[in-house]
N, CA and C of each residue as an Amber inpcrd file, in Angstrom:
protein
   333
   0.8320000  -1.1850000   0.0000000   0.0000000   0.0000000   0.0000000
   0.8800000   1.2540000   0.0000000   0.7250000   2.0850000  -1.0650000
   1.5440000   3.1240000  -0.7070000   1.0570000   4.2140000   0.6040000
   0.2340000   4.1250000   1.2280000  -0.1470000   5.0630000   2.3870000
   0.8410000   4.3070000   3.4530000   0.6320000   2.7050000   3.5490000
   2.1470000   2.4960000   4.6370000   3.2800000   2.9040000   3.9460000
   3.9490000   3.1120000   3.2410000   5.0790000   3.2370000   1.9570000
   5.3490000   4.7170000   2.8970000   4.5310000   5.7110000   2.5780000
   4.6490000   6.9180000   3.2290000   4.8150000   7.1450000   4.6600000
   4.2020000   6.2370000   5.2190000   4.1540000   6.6570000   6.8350000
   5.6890000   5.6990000   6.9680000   5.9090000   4.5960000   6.5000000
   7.1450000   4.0490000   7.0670000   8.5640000   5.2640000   6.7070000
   8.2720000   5.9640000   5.5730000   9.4940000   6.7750000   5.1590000
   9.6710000   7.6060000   6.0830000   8.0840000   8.3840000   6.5100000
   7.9370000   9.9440000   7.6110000   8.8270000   9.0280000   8.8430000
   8.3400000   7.8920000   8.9360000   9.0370000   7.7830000   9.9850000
  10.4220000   7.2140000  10.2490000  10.9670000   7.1260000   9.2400000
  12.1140000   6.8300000   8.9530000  13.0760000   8.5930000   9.0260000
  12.1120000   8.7540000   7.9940000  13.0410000  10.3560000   8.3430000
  12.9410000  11.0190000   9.5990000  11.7890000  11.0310000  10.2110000
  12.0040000  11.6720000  11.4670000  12.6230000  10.7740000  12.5560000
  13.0880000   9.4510000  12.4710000  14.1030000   8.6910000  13.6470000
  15.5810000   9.4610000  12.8770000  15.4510000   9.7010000  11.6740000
  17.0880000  10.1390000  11.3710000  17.8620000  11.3220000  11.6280000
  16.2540000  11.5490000  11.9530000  16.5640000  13.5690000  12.5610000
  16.6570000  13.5110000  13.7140000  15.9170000  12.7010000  14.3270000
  16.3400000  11.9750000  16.0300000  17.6950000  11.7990000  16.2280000
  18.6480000  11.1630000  14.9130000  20.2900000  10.8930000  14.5550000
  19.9180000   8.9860000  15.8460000  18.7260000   8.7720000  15.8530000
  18.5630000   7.1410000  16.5740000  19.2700000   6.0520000  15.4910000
  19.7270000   6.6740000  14.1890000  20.0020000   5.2870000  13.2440000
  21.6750000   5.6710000  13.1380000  22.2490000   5.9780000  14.3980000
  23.7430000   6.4790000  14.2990000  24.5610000   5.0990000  14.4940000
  24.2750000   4.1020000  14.5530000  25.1390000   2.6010000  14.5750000
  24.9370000   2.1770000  12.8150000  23.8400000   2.4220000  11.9810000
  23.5810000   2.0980000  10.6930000  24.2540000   3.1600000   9.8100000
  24.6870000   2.3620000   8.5020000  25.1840000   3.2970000   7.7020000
  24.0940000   3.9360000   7.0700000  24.4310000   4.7100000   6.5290000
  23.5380000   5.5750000   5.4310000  22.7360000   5.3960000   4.5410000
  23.2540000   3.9770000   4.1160000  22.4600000   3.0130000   3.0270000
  21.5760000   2.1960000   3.8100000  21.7440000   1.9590000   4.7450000
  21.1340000   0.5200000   5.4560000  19.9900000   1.2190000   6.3000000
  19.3960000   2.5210000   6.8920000  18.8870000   2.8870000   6.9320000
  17.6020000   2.5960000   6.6720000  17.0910000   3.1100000   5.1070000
  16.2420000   2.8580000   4.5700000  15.4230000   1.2210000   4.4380000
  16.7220000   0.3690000   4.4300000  15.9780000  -1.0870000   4.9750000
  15.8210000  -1.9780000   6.2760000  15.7610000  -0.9120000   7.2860000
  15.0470000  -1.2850000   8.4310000  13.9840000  -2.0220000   8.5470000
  14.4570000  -2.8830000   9.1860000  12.9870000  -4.0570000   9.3940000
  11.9220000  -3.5120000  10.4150000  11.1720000  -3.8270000  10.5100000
   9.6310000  -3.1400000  10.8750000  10.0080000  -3.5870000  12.3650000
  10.7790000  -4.4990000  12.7900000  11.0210000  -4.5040000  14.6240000
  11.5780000  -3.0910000  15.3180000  12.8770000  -3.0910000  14.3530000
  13.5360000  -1.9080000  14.7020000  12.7120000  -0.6210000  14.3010000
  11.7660000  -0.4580000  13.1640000  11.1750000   0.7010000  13.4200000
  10.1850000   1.2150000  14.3730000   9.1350000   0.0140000  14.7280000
   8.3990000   0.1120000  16.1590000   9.5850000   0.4760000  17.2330000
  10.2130000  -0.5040000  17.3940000  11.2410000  -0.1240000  18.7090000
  11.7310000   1.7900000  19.3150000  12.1850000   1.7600000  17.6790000
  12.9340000   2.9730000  17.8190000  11.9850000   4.8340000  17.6910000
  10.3820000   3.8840000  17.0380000   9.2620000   5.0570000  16.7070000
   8.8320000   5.5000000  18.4590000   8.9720000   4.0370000  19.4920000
   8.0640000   3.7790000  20.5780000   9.1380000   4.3980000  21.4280000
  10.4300000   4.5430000  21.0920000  11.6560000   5.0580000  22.3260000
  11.8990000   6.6680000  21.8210000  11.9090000   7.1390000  20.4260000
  12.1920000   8.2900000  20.5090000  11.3100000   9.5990000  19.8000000
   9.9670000   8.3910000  19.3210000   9.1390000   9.8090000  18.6830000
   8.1020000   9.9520000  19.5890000   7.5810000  11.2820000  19.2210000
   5.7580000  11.4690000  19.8410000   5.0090000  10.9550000  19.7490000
   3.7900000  11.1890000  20.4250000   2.4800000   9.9790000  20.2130000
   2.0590000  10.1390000  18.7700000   2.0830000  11.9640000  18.0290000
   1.8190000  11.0680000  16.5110000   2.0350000  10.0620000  16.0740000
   3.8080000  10.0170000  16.0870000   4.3230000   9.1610000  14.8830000
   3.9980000   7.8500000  15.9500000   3.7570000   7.5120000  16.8530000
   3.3210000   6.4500000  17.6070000   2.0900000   6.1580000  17.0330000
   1.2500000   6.6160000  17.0090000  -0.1920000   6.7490000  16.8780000
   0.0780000   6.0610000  14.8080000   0.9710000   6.2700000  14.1370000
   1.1600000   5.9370000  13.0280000   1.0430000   4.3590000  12.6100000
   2.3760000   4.3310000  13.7680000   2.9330000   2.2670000  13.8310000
   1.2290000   1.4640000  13.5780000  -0.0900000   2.0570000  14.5500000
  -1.4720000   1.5790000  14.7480000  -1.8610000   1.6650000  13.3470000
  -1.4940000   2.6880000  12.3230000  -1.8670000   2.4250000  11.1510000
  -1.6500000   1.4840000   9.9150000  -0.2560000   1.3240000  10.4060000
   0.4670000   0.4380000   9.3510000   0.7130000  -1.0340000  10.0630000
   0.8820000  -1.4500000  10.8160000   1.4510000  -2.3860000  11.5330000
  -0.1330000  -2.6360000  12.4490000  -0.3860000  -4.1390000  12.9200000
  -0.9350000  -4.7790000  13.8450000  -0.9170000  -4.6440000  15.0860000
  -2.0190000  -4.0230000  15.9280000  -1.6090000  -3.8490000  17.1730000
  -0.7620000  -5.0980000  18.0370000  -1.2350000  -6.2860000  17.6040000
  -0.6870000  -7.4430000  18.2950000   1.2300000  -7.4890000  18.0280000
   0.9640000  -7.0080000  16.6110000   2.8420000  -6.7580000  16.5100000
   3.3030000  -5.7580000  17.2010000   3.0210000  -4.3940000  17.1750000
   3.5130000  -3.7940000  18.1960000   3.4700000  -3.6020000  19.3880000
   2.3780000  -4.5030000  20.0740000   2.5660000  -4.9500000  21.8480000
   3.7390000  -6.2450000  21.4370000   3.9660000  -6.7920000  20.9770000
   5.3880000  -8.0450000  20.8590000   6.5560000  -7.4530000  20.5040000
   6.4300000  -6.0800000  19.9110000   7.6830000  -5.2700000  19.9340000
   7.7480000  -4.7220000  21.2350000   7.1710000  -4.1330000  21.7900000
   7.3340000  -4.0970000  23.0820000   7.5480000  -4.2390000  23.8280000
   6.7080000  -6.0710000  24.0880000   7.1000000  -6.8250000  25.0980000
   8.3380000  -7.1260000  25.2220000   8.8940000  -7.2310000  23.9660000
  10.1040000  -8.3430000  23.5780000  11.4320000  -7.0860000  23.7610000
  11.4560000  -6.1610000  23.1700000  12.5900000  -5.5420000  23.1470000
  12.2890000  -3.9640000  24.3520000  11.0970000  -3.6310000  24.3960000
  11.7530000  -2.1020000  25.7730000  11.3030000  -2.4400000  27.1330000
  10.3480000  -3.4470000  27.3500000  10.0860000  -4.3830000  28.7240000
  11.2260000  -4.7210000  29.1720000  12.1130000  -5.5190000  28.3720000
  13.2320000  -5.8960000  29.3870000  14.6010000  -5.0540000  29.7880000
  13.8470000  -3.5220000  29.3280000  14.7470000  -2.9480000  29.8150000
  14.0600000  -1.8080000  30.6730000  13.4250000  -2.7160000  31.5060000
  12.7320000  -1.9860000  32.2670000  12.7630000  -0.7900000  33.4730000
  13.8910000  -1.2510000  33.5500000  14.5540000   0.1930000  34.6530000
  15.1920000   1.1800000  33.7320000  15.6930000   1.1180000  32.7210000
  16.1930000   2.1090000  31.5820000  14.6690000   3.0740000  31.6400000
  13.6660000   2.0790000  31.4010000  12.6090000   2.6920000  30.2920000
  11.2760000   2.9240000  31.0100000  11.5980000   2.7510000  32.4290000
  10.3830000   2.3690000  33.6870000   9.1580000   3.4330000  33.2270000
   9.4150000   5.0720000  32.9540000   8.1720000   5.8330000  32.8190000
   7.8720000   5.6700000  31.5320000   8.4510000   5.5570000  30.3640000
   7.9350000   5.4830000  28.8700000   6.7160000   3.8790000  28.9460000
   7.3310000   2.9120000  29.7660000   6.9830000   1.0260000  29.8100000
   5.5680000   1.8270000  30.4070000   5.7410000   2.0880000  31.3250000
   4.2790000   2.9660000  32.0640000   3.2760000   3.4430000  31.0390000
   4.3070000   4.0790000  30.8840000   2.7580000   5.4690000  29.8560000
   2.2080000   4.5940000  28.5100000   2.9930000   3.6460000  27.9390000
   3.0040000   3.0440000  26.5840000   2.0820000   1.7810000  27.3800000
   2.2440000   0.9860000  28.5730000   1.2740000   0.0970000  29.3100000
  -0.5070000   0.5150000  29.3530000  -0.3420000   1.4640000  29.9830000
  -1.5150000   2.3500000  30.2340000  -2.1960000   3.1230000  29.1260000
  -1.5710000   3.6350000  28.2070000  -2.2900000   4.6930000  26.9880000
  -2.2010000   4.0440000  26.2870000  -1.6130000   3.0700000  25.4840000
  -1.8310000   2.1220000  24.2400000  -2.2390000   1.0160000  24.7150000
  -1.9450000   0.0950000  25.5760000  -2.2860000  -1.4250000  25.3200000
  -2.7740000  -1.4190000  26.8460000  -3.6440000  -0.4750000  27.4020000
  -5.1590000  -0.4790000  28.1430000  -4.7610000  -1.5260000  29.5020000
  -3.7360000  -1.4100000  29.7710000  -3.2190000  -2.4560000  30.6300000
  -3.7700000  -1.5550000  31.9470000  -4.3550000  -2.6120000  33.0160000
  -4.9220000  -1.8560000  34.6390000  -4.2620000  -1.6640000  35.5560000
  -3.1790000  -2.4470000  35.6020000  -2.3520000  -2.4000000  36.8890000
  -0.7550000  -2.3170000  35.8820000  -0.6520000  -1.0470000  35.5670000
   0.7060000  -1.2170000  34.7130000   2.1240000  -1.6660000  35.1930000
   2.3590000  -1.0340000  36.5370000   3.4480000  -1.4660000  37.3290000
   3.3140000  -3.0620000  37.6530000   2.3990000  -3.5770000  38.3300000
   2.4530000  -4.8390000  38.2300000   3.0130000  -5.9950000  36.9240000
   2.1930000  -5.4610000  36.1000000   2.4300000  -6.1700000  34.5720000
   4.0410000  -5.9650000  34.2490000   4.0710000  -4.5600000  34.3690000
   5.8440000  -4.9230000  33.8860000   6.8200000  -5.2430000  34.9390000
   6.3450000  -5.2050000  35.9570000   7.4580000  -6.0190000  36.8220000
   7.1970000  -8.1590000  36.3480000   6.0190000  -8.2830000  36.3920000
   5.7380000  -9.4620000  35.9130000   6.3770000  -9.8040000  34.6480000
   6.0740000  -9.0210000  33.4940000   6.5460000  -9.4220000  32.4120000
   8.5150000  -9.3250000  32.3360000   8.9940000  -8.3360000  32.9370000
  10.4990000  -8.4490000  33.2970000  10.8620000  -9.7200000  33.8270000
  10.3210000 -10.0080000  35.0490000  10.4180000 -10.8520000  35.6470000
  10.7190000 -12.5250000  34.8340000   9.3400000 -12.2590000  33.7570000
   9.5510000 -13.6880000  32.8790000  10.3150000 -13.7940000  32.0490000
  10.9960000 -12.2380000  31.6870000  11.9210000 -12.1600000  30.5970000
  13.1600000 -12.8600000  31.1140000  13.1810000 -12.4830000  32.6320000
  14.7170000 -12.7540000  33.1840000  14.6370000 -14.3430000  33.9010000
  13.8270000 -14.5920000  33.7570000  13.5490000 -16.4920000  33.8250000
  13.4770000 -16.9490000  32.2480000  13.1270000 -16.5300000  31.3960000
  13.6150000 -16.7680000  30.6240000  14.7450000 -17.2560000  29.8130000
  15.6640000 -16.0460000  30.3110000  17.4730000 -15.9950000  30.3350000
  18.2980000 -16.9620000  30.8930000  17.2940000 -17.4850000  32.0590000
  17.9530000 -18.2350000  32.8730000  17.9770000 -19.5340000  32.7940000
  17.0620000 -19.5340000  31.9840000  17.0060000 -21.3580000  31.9340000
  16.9780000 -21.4010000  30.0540000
């Protein structure tokens, strides 16, 4: 669809103005896989371009981007894990949940 075509570029350009794609070269950029663009839309843009990912992408994929990559960095990311718990994915007891879900990440690791 070119309407995702567009929103993946806006948001490509505005993580580059962020300077968030400073480990990628210049070329490699542009073929960012859709993990790393949730990841990096959900850590350094506004709720627009947040509010975007809901357009193009599956809510169920971007709560598994979530879960999977800024949950377990949960003391880094403790008030963003909050606000993104509570205002997008309607969660009731947000502190609970992400201490829980950390928790399974790091049993996870362990075994």
């Amino acid at each position: 669809m070119e309407s995702d075509k567009y929103i993946k570029s806006n948001l490509l350009n505005k993580l580059k103005q962020e300077c968030s794609f400073w480990s990628y070269s210049e070329n490699s950029v542009d073929d960012v896989p859709d993990d790393i663009l949730i990841e990096k839309t959900l850590v350094y843009l506004d709720l627009e371009e947040i509010n975007q990912l809901f357009l193009i992408f599956p809510f169920g994929k971007v709560k598994r981007v979530w879960l999977e990559r800024l949950v377990p960095q949960e003391e880094y990311l403790h008030t963003l894990n909050r606000f993104l718990a509570w205002y997008y994915f309607k969660i009731r007891k947000p502190d609970t949940y992400l201490k829980s879900m950390a928790t399974r990440h790091l049993r996870q690791l362990l075994s």
